[in-house]
C-alpha positions in Angstrom: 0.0 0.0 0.0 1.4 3.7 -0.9 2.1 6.5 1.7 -0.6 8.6 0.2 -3.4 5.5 0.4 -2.5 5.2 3.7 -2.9 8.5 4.2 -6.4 8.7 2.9 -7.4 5.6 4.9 -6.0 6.9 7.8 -7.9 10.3 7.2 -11.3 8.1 6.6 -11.2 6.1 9.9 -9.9 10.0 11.7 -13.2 11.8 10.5 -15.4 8.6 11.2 -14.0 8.7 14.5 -15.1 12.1 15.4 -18.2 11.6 13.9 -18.9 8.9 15.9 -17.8 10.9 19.0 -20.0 13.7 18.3 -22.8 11.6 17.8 -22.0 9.7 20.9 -21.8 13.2 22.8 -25.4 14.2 22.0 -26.8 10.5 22.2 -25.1 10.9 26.0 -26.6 14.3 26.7 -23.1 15.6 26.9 -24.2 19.1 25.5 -21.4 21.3 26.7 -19.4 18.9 25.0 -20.6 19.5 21.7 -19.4 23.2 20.8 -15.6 21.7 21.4 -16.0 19.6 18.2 -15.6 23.0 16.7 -13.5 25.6 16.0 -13.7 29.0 18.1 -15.5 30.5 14.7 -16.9 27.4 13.7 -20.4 27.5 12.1 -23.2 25.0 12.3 -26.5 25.8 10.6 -29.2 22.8 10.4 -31.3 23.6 7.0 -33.8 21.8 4.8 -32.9 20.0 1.5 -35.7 22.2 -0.2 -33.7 25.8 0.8 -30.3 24.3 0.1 -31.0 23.3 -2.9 -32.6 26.6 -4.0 -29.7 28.1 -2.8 -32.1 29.9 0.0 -29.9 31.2 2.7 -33.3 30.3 5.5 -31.8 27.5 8.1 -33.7 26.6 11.7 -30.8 26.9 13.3 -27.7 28.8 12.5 -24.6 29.4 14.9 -21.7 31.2 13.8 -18.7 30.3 16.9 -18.5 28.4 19.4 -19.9 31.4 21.8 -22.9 31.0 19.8 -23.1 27.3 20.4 -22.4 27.5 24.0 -25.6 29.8 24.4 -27.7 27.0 22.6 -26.1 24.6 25.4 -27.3 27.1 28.0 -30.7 27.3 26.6 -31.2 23.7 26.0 -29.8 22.1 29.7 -30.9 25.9 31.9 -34.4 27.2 30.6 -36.0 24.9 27.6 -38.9 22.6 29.2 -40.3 19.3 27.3 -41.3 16.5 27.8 -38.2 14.2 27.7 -37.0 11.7 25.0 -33.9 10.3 24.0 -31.7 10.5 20.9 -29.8 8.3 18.5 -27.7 9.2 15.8 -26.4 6.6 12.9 -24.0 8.6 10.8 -22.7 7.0 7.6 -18.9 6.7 7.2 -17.9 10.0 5.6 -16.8 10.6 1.7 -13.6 12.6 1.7 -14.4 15.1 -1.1 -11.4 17.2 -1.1 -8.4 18.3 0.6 -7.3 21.6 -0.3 -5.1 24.4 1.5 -6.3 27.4 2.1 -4.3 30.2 3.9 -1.6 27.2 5.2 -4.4 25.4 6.9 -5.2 22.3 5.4 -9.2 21.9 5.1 -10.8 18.5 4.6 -14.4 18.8 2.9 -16.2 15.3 3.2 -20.0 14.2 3.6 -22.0 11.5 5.3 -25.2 10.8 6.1 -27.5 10.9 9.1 -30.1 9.4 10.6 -32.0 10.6 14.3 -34.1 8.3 16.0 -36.4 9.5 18.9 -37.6 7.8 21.6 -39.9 8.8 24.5 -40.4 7.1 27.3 -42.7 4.7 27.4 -43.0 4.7 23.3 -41.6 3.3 20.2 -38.9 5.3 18.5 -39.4 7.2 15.4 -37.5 8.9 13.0 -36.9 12.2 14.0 -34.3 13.8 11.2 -32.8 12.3 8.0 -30.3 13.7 6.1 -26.5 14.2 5.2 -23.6 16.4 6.7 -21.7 18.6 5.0 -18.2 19.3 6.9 -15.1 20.9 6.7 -12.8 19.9 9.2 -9.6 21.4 9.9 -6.9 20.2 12.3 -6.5 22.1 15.8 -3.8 20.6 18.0 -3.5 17.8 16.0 -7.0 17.3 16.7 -9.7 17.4 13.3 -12.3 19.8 14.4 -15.2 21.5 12.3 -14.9 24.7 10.5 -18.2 23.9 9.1 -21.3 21.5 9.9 -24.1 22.1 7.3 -26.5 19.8 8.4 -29.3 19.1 5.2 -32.3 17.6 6.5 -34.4 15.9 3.8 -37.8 16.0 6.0 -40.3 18.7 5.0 -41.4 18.8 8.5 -39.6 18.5 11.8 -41.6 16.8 14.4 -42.5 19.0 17.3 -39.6 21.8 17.0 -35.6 21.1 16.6 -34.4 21.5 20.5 -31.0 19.6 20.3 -27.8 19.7 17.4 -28.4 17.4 15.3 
């Protein structure tokens, strides 16, 4: 096997990894963990298939640095009441798209799919959001961290409202 194959794989298995870390984070309720997968100006915006497409800017949620992310957290573990449920994310293994420099940073761009499952107590689960994200990941401490999570849901309609990161 070549240096640069190697590479690749070993890039694969590093972005699978934190996906599955991130997802494991918000499956755990481990919400103050979740901004730390990011950059400090890291953006996450969760938007439907139907704006993306169209190029429509509109997203339900839409964060712009970790700040921003961290006042989500607040609002979702200090002053948001609901009725309780739990989470489960199944994230695809990621497509590596590209890996480019830009400004002497290198910046992976790669894809995978999602899929949410919700389940209160006492009920079955449901799907709760389906669709794909959209990264770039750069490398912070030797650590890959989002620059970027573009999360496109392909649901027309989100069941009850969109409390927790997807």
């Amino acid at each position: 096997m070549t240096p640069e194959r190697l590479q690749t794989l070993w890039l694969h298995h590093e972005i699978d990894q934190r996906n599955a870390a991130y997802a494991a984070a918000l499956d755990d309720k481990r919400y103050a963990d979740w901004p730390e997968f990011f950059v400090p100006d890291g953006r996450y915006r969760v938007q439907a298939r139907e704006n993306f497409d169209r190029g429509l800017p509109l997203a339900l949620m839409h964060f712009e640095s970790q700040g921003m992310m961290k006042d989500r957290v607040h609002g979702i573990t200090q002053t948001i009441y609901h009725g309780p449920y739990h989470m489960r994310h199944v994230v695809s293994p990621a497509r590596v798209l590209e890996v480019a420099q830009e400004d002497g940073v290198e910046v992976v761009r790669a894809q995978a799919n999602y899929a949410v499952f919700r389940t209160k107590p006492g009920s079955v689960s449901e799907v709760f959001n389906v669709g794909r994200y959209i990264d770039e990941w750069v490398r912070d401490a030797g650590i890959l961290k989002l620059r970027s999570r573009l999360c496109v849901y392909d649901s027309e309609l989100i069941l009850n409202s969109l409390i927790y990161p997807i």
